[in-house]
NUSE-890424 format. One record per residue (C-alpha): residue in one letter; residue number from 1; z, x, y. Coordinates in nm, 4 decimals, decimal comma, always signed. Each point is the difference from the previous one (the first is absolute). Example, Ala and Ser with C-alpha at 12.3 -4.5 7.8 and 13.67 -1.06 7.14 Angstrom:
<rs>
R residu num       pz       px       py
R      a   1  +0,7800  +1,2300  -0,4500
R      s   2  -0,0660  +0,1370  +0,3440
</rs>
This chain:
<rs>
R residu num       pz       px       py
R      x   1  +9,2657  +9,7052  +9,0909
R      x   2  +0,3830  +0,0611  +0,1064
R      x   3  +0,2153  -0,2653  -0,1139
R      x   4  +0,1131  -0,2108  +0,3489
R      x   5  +0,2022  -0,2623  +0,0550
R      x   6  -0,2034  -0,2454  +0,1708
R      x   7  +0,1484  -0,3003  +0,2214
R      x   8  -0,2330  -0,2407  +0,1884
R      x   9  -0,2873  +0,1840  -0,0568
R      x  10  -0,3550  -0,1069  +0,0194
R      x  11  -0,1911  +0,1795  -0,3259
R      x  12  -0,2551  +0,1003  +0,2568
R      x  13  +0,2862  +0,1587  +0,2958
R      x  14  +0,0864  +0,2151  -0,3187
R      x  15  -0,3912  +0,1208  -0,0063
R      x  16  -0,0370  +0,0438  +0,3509
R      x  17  +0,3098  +0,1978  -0,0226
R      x  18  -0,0869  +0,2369  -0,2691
R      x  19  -0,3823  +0,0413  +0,0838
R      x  20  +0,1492  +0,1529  +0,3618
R      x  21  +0,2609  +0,2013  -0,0159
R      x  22  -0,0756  +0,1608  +0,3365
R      x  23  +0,1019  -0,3380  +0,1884
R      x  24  +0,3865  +0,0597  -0,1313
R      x  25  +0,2429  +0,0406  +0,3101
R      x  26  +0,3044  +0,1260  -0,0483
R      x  27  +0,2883  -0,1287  +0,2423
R      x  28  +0,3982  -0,1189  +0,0008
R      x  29  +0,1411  -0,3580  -0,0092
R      x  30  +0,1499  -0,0371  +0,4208
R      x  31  +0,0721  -0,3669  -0,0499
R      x  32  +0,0048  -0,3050  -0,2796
R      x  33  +0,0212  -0,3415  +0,0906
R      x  34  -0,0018  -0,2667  -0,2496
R      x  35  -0,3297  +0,0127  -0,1956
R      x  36  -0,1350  +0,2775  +0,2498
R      x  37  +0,0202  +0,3802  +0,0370
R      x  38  -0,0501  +0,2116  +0,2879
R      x  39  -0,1867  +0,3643  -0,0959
R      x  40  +0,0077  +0,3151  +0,2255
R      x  41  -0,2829  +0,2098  -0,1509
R      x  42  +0,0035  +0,3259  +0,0339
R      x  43  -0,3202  +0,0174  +0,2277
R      x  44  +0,2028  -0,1825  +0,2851
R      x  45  -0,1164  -0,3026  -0,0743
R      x  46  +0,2575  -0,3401  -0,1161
R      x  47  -0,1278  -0,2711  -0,1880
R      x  48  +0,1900  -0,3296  -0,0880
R      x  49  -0,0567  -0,1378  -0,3513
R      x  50  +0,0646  -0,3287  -0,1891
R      x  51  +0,1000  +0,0686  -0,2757
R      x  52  +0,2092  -0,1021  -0,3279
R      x  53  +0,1394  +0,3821  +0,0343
R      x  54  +0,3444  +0,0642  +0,1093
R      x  55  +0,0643  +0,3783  +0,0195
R      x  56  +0,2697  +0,1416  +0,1714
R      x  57  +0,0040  +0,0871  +0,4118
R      x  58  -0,1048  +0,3360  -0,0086
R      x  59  -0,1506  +0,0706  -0,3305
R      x  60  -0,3788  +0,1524  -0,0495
R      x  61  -0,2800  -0,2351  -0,1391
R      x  62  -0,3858  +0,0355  +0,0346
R      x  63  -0,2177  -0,2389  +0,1164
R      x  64  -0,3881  -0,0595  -0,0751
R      x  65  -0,0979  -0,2619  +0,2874
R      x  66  -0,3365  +0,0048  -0,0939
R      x  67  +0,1100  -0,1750  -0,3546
R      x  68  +0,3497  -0,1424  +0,1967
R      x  69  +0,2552  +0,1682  -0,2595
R      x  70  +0,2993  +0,1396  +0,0222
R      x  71  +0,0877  +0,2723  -0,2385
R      x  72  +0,4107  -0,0284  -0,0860
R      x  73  +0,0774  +0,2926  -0,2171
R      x  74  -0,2068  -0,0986  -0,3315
R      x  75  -0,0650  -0,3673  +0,0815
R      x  76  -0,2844  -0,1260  +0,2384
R      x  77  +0,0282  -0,3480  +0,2105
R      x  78  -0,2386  -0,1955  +0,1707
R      x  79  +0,0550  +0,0963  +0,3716
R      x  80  -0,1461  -0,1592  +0,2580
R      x  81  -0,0123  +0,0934  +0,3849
R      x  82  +0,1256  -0,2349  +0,2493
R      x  83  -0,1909  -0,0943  +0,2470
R      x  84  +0,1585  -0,0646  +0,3716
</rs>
């Protein structure tokens, strides 16, 4: 198993994670508010996150809704989506 840096994470978001690696988006940080992120994925779609995460405007994460983490180079936070 790859050695991770894991923040906030739920032993069983770390499963979910690694049992479907198809569910992975790939996208860029648009926005970051104070304990939130906003994601453009690359499929057109924007998500906004809460998160413990604070990468920089611009840079390239993934993100597995399914298991609601956010990949930050080699470390993985809990991520969830915000709802309205």
């Amino acid at each position: 198993m790859p050695n991770r840096t894991r923040i906030d994470l739920l032993p069983i978001q770390e499963v979910v994670a690694t049992a479907s690696p198809r569910a992975w988006r790939d996208g860029l940080v648009i926005a970051r508010e104070p304990d939130t992120v906003t994601v453009a994925l690359l499929d057109g779609d924007a998500t906004v996150l809460a998160t413990r995460a604070a990468p920089a405007i611009g840079e390239p994460v993934a993100v597995h809704l399914v298991a609601e983490v956010l990949a930050l180079g080699g470390a993985w936070y809990s991520a969830r989506p915000v709802v309205g």
